[in-house]
DSSP file (Angstrom, degrees, kcal/mol; ACC not computed):
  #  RESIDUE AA STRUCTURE BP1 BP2  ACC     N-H-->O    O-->H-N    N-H-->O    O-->H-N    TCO  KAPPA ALPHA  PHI   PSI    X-CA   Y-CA   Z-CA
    1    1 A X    >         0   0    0      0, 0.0     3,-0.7     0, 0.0     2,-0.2   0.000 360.0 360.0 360.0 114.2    2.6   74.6  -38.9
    2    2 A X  T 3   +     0   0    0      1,-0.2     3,-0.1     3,-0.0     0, 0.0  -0.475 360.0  11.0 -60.7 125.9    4.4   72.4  -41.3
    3    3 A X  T 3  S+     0   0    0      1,-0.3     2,-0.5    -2,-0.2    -1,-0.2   0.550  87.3 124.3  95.3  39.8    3.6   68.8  -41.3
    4    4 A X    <   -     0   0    0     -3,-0.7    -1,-0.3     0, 0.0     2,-0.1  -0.953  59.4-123.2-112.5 125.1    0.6   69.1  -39.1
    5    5 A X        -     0   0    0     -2,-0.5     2,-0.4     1,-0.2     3,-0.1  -0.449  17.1 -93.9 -93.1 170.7   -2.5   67.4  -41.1
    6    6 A X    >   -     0   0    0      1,-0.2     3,-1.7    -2,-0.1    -1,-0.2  -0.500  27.8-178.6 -42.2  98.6   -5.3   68.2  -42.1
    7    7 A X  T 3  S+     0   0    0     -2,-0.4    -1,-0.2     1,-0.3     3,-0.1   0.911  88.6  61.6-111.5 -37.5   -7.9   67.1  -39.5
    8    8 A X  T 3  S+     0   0    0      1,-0.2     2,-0.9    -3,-0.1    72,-0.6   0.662  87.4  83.8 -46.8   4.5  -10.6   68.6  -42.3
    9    9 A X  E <   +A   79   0A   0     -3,-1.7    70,-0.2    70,-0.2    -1,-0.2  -0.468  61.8 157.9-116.9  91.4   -9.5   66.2  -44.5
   10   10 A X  E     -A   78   0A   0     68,-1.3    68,-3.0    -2,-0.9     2,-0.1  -0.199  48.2 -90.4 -93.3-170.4  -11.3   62.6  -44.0
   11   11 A X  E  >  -A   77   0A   0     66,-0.3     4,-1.7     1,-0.1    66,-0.2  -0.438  43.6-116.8 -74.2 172.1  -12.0   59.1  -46.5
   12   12 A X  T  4 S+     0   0    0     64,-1.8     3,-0.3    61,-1.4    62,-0.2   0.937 113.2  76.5 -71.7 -38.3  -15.4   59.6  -48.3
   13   13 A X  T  4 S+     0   0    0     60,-2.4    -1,-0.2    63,-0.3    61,-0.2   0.747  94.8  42.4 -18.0 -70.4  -16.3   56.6  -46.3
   14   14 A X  T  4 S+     0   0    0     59,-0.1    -1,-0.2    60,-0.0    -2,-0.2   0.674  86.0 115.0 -53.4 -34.0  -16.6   58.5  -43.2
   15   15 A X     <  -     0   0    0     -4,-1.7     4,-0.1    -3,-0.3    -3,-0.1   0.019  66.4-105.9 -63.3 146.0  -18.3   61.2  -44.4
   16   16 A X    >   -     0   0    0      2,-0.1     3,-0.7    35,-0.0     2,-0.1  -0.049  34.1 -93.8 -43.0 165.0  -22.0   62.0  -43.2
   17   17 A X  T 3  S+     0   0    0      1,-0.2    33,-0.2    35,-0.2    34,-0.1  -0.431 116.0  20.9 -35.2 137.2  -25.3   61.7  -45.0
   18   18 A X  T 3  S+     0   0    0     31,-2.0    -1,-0.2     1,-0.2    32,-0.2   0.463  95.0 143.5  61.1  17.1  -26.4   65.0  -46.8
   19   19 A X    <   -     0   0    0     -3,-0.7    30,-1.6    30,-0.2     2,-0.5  -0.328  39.1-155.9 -56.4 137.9  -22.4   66.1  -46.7
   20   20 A X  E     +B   48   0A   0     28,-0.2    61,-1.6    -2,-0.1     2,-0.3  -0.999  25.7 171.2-122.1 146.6  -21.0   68.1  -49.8
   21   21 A X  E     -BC  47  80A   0     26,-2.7    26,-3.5    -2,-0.5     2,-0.4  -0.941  36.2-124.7-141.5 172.3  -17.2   67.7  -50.2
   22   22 A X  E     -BC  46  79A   0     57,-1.4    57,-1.5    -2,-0.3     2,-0.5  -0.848  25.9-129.0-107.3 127.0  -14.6   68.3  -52.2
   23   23 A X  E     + C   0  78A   0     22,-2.0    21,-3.1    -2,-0.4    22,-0.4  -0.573  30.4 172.5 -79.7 117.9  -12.4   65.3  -53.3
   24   24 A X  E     -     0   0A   0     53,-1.4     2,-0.3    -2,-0.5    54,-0.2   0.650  59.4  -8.8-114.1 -12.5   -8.8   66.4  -52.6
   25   25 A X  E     - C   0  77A   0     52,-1.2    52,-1.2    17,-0.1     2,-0.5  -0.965  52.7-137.2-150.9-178.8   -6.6   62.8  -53.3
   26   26 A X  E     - C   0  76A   0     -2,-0.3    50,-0.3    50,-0.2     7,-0.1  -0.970  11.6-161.2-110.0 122.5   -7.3   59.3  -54.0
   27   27 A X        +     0   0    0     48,-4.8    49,-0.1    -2,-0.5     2,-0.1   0.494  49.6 105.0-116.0   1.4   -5.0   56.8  -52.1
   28   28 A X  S    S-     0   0    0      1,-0.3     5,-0.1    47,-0.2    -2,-0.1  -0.451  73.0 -89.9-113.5 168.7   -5.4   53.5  -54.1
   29   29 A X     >  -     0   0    0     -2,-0.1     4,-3.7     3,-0.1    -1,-0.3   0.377  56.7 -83.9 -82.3 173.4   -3.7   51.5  -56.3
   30   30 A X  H >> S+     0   0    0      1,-0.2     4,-1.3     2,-0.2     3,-0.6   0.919 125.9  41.3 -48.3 -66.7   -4.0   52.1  -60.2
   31   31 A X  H 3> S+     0   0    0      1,-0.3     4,-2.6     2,-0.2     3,-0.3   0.849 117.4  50.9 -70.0 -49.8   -7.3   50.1  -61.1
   32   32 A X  H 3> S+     0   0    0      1,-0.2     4,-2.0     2,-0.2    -1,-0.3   0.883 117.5  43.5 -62.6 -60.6   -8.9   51.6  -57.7
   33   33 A X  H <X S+     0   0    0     -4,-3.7     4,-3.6    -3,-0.6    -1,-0.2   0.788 112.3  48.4 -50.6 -53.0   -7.8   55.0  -59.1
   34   34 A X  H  X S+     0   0    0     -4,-1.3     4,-1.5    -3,-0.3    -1,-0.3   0.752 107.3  55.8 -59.9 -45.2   -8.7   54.6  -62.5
   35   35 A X  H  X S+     0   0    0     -4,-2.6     4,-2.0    -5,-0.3    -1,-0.2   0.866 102.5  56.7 -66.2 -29.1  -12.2   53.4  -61.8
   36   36 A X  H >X>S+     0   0    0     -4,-2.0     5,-2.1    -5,-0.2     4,-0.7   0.968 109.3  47.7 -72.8 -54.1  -12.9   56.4  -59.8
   37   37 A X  H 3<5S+     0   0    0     -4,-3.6    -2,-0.2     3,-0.2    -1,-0.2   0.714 104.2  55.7 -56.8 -17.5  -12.1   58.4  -62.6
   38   38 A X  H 3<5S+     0   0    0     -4,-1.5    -1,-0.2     1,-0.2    -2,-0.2   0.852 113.5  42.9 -58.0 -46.9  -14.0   56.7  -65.0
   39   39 A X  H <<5S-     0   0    0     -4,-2.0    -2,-0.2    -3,-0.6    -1,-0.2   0.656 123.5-108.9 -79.4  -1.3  -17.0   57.3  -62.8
   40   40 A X  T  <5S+     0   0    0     -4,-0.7     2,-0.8    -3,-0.2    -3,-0.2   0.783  73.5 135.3  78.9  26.9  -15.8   60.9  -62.2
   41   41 A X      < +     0   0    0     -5,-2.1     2,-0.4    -6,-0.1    -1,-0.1  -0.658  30.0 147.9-101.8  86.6  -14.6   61.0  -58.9
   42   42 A X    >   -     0   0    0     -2,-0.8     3,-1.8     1,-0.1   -19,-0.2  -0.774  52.7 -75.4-118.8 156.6  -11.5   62.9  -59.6
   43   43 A X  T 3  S+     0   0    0     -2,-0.4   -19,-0.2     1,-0.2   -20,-0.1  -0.105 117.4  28.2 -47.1 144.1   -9.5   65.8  -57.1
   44   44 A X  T 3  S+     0   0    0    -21,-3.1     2,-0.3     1,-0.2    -1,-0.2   0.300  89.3 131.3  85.0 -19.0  -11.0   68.8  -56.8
   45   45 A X    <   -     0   0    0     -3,-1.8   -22,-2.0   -22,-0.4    -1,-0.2  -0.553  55.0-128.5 -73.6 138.0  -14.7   67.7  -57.5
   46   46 A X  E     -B   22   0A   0     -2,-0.3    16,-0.4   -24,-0.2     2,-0.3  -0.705  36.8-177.9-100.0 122.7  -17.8   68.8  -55.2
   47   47 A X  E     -B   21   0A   0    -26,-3.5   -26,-2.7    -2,-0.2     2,-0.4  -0.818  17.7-140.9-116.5 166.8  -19.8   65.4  -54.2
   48   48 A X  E     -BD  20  60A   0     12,-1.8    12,-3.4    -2,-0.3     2,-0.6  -0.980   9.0-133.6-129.6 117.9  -22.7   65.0  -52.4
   49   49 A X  E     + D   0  59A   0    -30,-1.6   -31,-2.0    -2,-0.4   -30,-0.2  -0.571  28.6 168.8 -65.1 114.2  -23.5   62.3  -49.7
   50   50 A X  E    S-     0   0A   0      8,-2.9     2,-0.4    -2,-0.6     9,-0.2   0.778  70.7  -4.6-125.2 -54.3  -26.9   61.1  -50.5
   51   51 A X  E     + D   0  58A   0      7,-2.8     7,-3.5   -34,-0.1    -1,-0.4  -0.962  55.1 165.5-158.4 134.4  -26.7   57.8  -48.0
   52   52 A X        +     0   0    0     -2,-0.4     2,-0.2     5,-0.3   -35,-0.2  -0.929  49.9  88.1-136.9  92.4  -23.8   56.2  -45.7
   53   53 A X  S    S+     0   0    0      2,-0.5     2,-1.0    -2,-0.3    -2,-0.0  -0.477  87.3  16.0-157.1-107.1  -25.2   53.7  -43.2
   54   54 A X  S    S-     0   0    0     -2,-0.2     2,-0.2     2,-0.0    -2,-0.0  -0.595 117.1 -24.3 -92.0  95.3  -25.5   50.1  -44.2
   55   55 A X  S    S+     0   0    0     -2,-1.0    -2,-0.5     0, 0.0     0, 0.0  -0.521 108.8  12.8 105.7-155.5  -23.7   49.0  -47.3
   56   56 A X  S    S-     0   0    0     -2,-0.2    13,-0.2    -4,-0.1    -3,-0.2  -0.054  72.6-115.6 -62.7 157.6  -22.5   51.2  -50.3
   57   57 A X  E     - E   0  68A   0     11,-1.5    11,-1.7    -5,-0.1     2,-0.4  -0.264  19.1-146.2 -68.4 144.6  -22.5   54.8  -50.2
   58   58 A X  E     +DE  51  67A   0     -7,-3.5    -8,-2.9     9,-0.2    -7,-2.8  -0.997  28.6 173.8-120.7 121.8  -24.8   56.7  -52.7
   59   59 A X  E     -DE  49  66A   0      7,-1.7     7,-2.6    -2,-0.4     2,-0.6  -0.922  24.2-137.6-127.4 157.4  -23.2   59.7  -53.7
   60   60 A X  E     +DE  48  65A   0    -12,-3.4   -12,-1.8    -2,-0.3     2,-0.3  -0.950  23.0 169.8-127.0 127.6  -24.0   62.7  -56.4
   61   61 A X  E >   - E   0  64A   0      3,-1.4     3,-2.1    -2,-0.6   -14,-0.1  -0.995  69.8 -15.3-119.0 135.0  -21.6   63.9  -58.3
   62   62 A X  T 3  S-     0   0    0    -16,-0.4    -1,-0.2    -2,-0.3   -15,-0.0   0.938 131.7 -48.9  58.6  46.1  -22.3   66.5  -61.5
   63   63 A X  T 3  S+     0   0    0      1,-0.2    -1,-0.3    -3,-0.1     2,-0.2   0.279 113.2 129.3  78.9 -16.2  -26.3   65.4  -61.4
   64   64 A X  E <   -E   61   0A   0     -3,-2.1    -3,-1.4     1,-0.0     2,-0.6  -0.621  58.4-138.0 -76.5 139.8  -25.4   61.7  -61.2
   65   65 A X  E     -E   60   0A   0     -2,-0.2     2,-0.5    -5,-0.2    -5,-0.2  -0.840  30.5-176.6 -64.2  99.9  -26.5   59.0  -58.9
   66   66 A X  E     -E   59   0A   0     -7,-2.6    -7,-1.7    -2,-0.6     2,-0.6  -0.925  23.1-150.6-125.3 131.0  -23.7   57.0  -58.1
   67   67 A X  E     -E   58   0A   0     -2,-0.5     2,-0.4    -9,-0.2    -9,-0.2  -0.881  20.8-174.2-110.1 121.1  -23.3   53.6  -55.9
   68   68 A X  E     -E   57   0A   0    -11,-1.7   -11,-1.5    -2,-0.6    -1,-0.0  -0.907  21.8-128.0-137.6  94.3  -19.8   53.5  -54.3
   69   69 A X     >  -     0   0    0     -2,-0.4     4,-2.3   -13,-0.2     3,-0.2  -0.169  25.8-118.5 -46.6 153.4  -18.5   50.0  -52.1
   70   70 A X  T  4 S+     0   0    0      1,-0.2     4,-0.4     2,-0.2   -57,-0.2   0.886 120.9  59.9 -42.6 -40.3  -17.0   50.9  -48.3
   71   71 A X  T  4 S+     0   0    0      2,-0.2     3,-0.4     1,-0.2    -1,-0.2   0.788 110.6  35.8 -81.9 -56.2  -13.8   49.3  -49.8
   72   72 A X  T >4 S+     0   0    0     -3,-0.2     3,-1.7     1,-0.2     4,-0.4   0.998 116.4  54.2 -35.0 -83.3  -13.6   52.1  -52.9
   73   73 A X  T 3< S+     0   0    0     -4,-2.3   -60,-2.4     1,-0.3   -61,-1.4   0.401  94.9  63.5 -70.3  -0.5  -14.8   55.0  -50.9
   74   74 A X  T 3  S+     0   0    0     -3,-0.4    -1,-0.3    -4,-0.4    -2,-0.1  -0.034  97.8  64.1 -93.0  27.9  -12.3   54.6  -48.2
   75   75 A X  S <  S+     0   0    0     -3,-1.7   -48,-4.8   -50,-0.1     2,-0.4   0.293  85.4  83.2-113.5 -11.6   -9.9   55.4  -51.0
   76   76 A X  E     - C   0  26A   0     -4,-0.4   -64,-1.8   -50,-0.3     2,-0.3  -0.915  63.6-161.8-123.0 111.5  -11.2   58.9  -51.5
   77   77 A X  E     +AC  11  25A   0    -52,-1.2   -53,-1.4    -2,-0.4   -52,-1.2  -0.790  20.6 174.7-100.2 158.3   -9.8   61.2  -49.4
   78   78 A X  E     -AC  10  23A   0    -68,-3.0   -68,-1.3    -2,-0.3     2,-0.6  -0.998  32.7-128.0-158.0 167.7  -12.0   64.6  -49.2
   79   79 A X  E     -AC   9  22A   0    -57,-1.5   -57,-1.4    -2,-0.3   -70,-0.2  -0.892  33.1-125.9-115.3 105.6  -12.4   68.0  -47.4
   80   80 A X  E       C   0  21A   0    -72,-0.6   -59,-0.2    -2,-0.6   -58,-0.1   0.105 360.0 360.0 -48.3 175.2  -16.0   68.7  -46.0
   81   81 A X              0   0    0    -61,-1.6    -1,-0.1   -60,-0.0   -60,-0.1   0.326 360.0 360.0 -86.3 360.0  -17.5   72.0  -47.2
């Protein structure tokens, strides 16, 4: 049905502990954007949620260890797996 959304499709924020997604947009401003691509968080990439509970997210992307603020990672929209 057009214009019905995607209820698979949450911020990285949300997602669970031991999650793999796929990163399908970004929703922030240029520098937000640009820093997530620096680190490799880009559309289309398979991350894995290594810890979401109290304070930044630890995620692995492409064998890396990465530490990601709430504030970033509610920027990152993605589609569980």
């Amino acid at each position: 049905m057009a214009g019905t959304p995607d209820l698979r499709v949450i911020p990285l924020s949300a997602s669970p502990p031991g999650a793999i997604v796929r990163v399908v947009n970004i929703v922030g401003g240029w520098g937000a954007t640009r820093r997530l691509m620096e680190m490799g968080v880009v559309p289309g990439t398979l991350v894995r949620v290594v810890h979401n509970r109290v304070g930044p997210l630890i995620i692995e992307i492409r064998g890396m260890r990465l530490s990601i603020g709430r504030g970033l990672a509610s920027k990152v929209l993605v589609e569980v797996q």
